[in-house]
C-alpha positions as CSV (number, residue, x, y, z in Angstrom):
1,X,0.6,-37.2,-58.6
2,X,1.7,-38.0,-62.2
3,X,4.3,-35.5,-62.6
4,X,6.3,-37.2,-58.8
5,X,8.8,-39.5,-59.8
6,X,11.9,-40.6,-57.3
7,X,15.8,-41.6,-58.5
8,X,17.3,-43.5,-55.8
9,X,19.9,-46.3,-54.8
10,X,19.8,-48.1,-51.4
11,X,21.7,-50.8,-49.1
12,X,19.3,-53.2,-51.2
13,X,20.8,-52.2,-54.6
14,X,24.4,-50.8,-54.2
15,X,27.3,-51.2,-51.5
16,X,28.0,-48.9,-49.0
17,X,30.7,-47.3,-51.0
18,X,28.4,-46.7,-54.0
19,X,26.0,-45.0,-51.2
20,X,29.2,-42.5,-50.2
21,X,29.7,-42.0,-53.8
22,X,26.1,-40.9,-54.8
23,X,25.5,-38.5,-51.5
24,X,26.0,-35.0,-51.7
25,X,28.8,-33.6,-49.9
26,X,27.8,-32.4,-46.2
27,X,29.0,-29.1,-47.1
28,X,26.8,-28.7,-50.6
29,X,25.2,-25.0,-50.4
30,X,21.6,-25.4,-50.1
31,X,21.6,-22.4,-53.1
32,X,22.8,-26.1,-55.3
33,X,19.8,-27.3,-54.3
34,X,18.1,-25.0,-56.2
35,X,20.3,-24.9,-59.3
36,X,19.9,-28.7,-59.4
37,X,16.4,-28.3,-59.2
38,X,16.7,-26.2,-62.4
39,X,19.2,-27.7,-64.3
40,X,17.3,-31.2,-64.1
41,X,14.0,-29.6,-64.8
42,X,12.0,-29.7,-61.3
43,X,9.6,-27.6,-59.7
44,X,10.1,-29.5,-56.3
45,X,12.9,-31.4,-55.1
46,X,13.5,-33.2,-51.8
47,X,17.4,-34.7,-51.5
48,X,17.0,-37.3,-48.9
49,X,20.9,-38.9,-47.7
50,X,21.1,-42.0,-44.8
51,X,23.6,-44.2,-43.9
52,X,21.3,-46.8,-46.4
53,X,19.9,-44.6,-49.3
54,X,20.4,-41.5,-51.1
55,X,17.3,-40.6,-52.9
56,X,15.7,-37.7,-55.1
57,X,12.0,-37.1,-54.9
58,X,10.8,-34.1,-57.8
59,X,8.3,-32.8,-59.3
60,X,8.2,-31.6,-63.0
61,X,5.6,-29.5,-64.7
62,X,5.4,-32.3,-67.2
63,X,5.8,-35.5,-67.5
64,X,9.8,-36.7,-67.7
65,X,11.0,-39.6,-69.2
66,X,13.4,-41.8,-67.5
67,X,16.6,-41.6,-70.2
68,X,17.0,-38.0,-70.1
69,X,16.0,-37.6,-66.4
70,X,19.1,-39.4,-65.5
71,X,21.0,-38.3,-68.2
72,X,20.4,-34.5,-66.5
73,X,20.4,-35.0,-63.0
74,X,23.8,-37.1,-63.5
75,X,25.5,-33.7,-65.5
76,X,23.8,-31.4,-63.1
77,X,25.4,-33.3,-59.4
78,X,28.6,-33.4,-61.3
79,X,28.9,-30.0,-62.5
80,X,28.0,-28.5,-59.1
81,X,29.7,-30.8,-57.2
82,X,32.9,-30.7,-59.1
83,X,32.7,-34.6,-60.0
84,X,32.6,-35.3,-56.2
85,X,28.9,-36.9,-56.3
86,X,28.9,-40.1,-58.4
87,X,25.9,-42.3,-59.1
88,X,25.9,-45.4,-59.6
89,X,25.0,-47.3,-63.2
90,X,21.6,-46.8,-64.4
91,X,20.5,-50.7,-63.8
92,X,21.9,-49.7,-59.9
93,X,19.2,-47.0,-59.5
94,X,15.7,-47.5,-59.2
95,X,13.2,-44.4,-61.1
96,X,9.6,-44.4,-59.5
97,X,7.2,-42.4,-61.4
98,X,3.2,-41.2,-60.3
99,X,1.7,-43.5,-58.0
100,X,4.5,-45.9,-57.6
101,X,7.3,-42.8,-56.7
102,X,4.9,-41.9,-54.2
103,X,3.7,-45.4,-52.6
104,X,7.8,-45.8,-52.7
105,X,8.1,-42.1,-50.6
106,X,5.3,-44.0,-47.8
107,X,7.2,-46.9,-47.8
108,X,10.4,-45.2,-46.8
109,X,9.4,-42.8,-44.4
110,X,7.1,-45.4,-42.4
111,X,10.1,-48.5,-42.2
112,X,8.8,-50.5,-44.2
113,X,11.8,-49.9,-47.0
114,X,14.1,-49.9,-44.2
115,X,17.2,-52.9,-43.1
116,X,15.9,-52.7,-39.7
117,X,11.8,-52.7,-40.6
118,X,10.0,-50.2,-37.7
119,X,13.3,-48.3,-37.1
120,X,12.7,-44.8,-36.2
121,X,14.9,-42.9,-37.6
122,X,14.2,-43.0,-41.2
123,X,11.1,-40.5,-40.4
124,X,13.2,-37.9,-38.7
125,X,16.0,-37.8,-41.5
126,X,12.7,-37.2,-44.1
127,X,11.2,-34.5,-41.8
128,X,14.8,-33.0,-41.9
129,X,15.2,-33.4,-45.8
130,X,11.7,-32.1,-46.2
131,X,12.7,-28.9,-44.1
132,X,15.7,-28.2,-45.9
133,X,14.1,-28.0,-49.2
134,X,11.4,-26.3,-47.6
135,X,13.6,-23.0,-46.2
136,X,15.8,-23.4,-49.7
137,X,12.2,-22.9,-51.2
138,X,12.1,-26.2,-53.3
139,X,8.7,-26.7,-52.3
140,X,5.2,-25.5,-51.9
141,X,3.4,-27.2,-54.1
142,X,2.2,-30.9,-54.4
143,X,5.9,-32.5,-53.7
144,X,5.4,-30.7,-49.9
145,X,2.0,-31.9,-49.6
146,X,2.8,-35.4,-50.5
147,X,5.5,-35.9,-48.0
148,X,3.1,-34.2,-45.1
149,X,1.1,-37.2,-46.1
150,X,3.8,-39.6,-46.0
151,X,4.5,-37.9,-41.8
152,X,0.6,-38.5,-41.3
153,X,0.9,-42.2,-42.4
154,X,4.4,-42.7,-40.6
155,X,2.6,-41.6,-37.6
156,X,-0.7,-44.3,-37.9
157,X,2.1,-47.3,-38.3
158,X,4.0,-45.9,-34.9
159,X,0.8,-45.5,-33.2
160,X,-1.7,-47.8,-34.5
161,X,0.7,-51.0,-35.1
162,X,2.8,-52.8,-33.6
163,X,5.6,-52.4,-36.0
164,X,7.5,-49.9,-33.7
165,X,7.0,-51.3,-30.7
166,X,9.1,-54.3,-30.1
167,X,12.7,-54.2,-30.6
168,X,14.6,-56.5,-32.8
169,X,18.4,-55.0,-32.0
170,X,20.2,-56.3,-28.8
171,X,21.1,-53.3,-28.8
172,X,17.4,-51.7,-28.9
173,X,16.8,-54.6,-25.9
174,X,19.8,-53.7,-24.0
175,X,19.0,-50.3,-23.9
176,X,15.1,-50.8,-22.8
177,X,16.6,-52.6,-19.6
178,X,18.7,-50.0,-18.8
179,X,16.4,-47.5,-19.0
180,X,13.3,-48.8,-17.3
181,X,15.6,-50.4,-14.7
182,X,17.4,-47.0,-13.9
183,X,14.0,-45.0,-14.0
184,X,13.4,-46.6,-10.7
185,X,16.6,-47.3,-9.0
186,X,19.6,-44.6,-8.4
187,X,22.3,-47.1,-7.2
188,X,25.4,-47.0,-9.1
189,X,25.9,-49.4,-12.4
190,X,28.3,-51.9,-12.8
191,X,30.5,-53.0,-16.1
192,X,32.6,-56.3,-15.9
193,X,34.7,-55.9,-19.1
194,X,36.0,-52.8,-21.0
195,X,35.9,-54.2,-24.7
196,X,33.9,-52.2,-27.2
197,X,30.5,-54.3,-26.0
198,X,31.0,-52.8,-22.8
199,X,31.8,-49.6,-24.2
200,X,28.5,-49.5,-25.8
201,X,26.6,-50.5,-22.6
202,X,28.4,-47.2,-21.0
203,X,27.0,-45.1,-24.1
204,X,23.7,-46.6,-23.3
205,X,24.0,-45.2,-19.9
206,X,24.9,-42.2,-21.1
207,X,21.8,-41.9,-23.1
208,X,19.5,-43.0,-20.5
209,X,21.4,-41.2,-17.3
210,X,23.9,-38.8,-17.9
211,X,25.1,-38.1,-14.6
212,X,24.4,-42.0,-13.2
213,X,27.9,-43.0,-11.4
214,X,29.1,-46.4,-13.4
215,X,31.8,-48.8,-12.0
216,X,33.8,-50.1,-15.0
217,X,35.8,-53.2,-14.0
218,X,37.8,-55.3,-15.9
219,X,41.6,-57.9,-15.6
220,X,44.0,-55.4,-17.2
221,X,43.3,-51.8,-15.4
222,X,44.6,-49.5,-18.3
223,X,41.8,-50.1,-20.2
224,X,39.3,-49.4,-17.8
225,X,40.9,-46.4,-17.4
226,X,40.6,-45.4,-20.9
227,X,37.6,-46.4,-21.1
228,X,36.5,-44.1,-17.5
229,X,38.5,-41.5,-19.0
230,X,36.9,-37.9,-20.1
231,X,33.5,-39.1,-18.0
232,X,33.5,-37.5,-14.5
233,X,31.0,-39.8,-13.4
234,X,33.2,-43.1,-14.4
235,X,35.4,-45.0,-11.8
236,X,37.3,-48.6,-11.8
237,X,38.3,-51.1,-9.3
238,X,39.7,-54.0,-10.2
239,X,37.5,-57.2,-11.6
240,X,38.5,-59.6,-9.0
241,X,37.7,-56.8,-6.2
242,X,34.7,-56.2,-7.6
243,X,33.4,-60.0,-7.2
244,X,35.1,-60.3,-4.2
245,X,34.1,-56.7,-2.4
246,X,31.5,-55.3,-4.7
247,X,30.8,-52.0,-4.4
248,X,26.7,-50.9,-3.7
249,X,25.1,-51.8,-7.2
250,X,21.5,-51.9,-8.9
251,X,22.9,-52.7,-12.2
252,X,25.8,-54.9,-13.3
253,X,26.0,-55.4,-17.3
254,X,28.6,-58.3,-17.3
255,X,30.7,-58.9,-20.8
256,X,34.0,-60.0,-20.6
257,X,35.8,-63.1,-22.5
258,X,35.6,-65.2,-19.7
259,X,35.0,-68.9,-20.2
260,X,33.4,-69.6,-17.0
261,X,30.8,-67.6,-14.9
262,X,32.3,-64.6,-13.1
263,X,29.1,-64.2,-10.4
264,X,27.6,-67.4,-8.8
265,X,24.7,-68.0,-6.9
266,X,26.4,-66.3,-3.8
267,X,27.9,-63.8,-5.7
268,X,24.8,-62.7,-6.8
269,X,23.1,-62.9,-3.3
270,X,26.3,-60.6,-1.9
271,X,25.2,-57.8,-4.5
272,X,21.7,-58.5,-3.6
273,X,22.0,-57.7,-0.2
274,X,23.9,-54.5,-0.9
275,X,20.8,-52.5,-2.1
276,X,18.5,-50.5,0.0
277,X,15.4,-52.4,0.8
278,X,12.8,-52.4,-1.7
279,X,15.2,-52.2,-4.7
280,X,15.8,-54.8,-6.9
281,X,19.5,-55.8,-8.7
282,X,18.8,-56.0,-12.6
283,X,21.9,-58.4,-14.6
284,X,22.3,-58.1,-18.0
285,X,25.1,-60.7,-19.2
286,X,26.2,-60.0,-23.1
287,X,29.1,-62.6,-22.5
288,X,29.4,-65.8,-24.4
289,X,29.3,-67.9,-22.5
290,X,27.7,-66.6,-20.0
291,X,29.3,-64.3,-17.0
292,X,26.3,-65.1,-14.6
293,X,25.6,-68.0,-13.6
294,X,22.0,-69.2,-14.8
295,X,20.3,-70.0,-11.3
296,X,20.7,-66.7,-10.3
297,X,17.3,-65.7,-12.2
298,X,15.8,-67.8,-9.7
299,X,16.9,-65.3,-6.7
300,X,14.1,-62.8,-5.5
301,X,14.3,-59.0,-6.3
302,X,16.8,-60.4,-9.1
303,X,16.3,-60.2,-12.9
304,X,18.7,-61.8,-15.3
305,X,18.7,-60.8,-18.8
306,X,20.6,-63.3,-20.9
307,X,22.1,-62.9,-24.3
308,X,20.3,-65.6,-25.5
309,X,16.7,-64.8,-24.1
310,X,17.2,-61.6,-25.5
311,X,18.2,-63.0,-28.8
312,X,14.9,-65.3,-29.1
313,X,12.9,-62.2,-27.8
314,X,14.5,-60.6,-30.5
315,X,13.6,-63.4,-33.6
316,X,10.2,-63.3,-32.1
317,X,9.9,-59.8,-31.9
318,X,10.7,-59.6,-35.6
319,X,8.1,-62.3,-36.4
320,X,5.7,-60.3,-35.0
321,X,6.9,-57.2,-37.0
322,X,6.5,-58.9,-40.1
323,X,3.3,-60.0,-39.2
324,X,2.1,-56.6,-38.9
325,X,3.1,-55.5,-42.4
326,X,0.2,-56.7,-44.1
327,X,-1.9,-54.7,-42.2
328,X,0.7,-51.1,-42.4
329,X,0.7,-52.0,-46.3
330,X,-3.1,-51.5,-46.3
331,X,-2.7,-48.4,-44.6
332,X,0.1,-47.0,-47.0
333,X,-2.8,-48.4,-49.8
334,X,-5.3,-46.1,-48.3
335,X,-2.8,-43.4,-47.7
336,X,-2.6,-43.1,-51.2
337,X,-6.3,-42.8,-51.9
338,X,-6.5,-40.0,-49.5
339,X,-3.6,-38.1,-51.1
340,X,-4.9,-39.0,-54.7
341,X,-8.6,-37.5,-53.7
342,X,-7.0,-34.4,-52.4
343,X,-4.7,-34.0,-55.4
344,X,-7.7,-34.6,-57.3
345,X,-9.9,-31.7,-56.1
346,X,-6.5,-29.5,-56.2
347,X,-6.0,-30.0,-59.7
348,X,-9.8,-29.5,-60.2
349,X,-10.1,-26.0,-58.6
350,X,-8.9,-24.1,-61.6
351,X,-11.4,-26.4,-63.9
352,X,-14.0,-25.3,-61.5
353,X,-13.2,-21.4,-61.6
354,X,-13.4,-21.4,-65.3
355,X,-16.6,-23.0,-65.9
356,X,-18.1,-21.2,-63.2
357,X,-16.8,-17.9,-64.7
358,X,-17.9,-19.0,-68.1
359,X,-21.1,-20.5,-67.2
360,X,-21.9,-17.3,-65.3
361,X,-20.7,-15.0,-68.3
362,X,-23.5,-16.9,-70.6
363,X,-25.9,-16.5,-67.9
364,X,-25.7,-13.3,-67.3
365,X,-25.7,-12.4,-70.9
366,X,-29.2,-14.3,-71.0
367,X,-30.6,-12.9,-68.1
368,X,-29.5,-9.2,-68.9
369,X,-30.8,-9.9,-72.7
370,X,-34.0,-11.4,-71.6
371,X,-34.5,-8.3,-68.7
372,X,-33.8,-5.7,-71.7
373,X,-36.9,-7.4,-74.1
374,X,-39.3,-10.0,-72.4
375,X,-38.7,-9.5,-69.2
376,X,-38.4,-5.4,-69.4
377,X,-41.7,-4.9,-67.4
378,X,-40.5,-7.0,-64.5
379,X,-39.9,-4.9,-60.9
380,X,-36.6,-4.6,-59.4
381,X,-38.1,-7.1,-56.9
382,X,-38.9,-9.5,-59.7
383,X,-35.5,-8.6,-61.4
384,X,-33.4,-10.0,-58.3
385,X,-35.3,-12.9,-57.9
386,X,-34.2,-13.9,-61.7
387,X,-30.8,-13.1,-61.2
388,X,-30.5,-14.9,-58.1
389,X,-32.5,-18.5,-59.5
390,X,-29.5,-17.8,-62.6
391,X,-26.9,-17.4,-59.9
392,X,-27.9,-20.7,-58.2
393,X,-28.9,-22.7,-61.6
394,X,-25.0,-21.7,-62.6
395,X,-23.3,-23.3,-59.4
396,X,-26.2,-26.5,-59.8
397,X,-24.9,-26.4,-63.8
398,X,-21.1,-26.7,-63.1
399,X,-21.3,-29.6,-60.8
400,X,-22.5,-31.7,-63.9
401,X,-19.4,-31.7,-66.1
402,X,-17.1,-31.3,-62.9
403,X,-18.7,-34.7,-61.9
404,X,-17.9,-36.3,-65.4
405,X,-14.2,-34.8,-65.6
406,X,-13.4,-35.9,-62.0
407,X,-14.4,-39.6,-62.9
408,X,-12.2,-39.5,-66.0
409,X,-9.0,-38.2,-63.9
410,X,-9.8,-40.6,-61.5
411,X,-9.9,-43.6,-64.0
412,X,-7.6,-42.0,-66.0
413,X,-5.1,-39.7,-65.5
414,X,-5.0,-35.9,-64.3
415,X,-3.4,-34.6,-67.2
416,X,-7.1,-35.0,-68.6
417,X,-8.1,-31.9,-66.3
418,X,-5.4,-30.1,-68.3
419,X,-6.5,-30.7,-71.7
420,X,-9.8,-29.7,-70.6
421,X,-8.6,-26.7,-69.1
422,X,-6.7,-25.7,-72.3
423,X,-9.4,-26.9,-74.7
424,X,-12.0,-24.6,-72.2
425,X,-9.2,-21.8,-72.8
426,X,-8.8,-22.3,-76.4
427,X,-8.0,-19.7,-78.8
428,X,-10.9,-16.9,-77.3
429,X,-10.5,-17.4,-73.9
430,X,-13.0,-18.5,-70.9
431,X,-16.3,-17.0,-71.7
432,X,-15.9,-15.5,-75.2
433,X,-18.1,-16.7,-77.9
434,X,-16.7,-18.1,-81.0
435,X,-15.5,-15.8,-83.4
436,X,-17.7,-15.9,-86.8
């Protein structure tokens, strides 16, 4: 975990512009990738680009100081991008090494670093960055198993809080309506208005029913046409025809610039009445002020979803959200103490091997001494049986100082398992005896 670090810039440190500037271009060969990787001195590299962040996770084979990491990486995008990827000033970026770089890659990927916290795209975009560097072969090593730990723990805060689970977008609400409400009624859906609100509610539509036929109505017909236009499942009628003599409706998103309510009680009751029996009319009015008038909530088999209930269901939503983040920053805490542990026992393999080979190599230089002299009049029998209580008092043996060197890494730092392991080398090699 020492040798991680991350260089970064997000919508928290830099403008939007500065974010263009610093991303890779969406034609940059993923062979670059590679180069870059080289050029700035990495063994693993992830590039992960969004909309809000453009961010480098490595790996280096040693430890890499701040000053001429940036100094490197800056040279490297510029050379292979022709000048075309621009970071911003060093005080702009943030550079996260060890624990921290990889408590930062948790963060991220599980939306708790993100401008909309519990958002759920942030984890795909990773899984896609992680892929990429993955078939460019830019990882395989402990990078690649840090970010599979990062997908575990983005997956415990989606399933086991409740950070994901309410939406804090209009947007996100609007689109839950629609699509719970449509999953259960097939009448057509209805849009008063054709500004780019009511565009919107026609992509959400989309998005929940592809082939579901929508009514667009609106004052000024042209643009209801072009806003029906290029969807084959997309009429209009005009808006007063469509209060007057609505058409058969289970869904009427209203969100035009009206100043006074477009449906009244009746209104409401004449679109009620429409539907098949059993089926229940759902309004969602985006307008301000409202299109709908409020008593028709009151209706049965009626459900009115206002822009302002949706807006305090929103604010308490993200309450709630917040309220959870204590409890997914103890996860990404424990997170971290998994991957540490299995890092641990990684690094300590090749410890192991040695001082099992070389503990093994003065065994069985004792055992075949001692079989030759003292122990010559022994039966093969006998013979076995002392080879096999040196075989077992070897692997007992090595468990000692492998329990001492994983309590120093632990407390300390991993790079004492590779002083160890080049002090256990030294200038003989594992096993030999000193030279006289």
């Amino acid at each position: 975990m020492d040798y991680i670090g991350v260089v970064g810039a997000s919508y928290r440190t830099v403008h939007v512009d500065q974010l263009a500037a610093a991303s890779l271009p969406a034609e940059f060969p993923r062979e670059n990738l590679v180069e870059l990787a080289r050029l700035a001195g990495f063994s693993e590299l992830v590039y992960l680009g969004t909309c809000n962040r453009v961010e480098f996770y490595f790996r280096g084979e040693t430890r890499i100081h701040t000053n001429p990491l940036l100094f490197h990486l800056r040279r490297s995008l510029a050379d292979l991008t022709d000048g075309a990827c621009q970071l911003p000033g060093d005080d702009e970026l943030y550079v996260h090494f060890g624990r921290s770089a990889v408590r930062h890659l948790f963060r991220v990927t599980s939306a708790l670093d993100s401008m909309m916290v519990g958002e759920a795209q942030i984890a795909g975009q990773a899984k896609e960055a992680h892929e990429i560097a993955h078939q460019s072969g830019l990882l395989g090593g402990i990078l690649d198993q840090t970010f599979h730990e990062a997908f575990h723990l983005a997956k415990r805060v989606r399933t086991e809080t409740e950070l994901t689970r309410r939406p804090v977008s209009l947007i996100t609400l609007v689109e839950r309506s629609l699509r719970e409400h449509l999953e259960v009624n097939r009448s057509p859906v209805l849009i008063f208005g054709a500004g780019e609100m009511a565009r919107q509610s026609l992509r959400l539509v989309r998005t929940a029913d592809p082939d579901r036929s929508v009514i667009v109505a609106n004052r000024t017909p042209e643009r209801a046409e072009e806003m029906a236009s290029g969807d084959p499942h997309t009429t209009t009628m005009p808006l007063a025809e469509a209060i007057s003599d609505p058409p058969v409706t289970g869904t009427v998103v209203a969100v035009t610039s009206s100043r006074g309510a477009l449906l009244d009680r009746e209104d409401v009751v004449n679109l009620r009445d429409r539907l098949p029996d059993g089926e229940e009319l759902l309004l969602i009015d985006l307008a301000m002020p409202p299109n709908i008038a409020p008593e028709a909530g009151a209706l049965a088999r009626v459900s009115v979803h206002g822009i302002e209930e949706m807006r305090e269901e929103a604010e308490v939503n993200r309450k709630r959200r917040l309220q959870e983040m204590d409890r997914c920053e103890k996860l990404v805490d424990y997170q971290l103490e998994i991957l540490r542990r299995h890092l641990l026992d990684r690094a300590l393999s090749p410890a192991a091997r040695s001082l099992n080979q070389s503990f093994q190599e003065m065994a069985d230089r004792a055992v075949k001494h001692s079989l030759g002299k003292d122990l010559a009049h022994l039966e093969v029998a006998d013979r076995e049986a002392v080879e096999r209580m040196a075989e077992g008092l070897v692997k007992r043996l090595v468990q000692v100082p492998l329990k001492g060197l994983k309590s120093a890494a632990w407390h300390h730092s991993s790079a004492v398992i590779d002083g160890f392991l080049k002090g256990l080398e030294g200038e003989n090699g594992p096993g030999e005896e000193p030279k006289k």
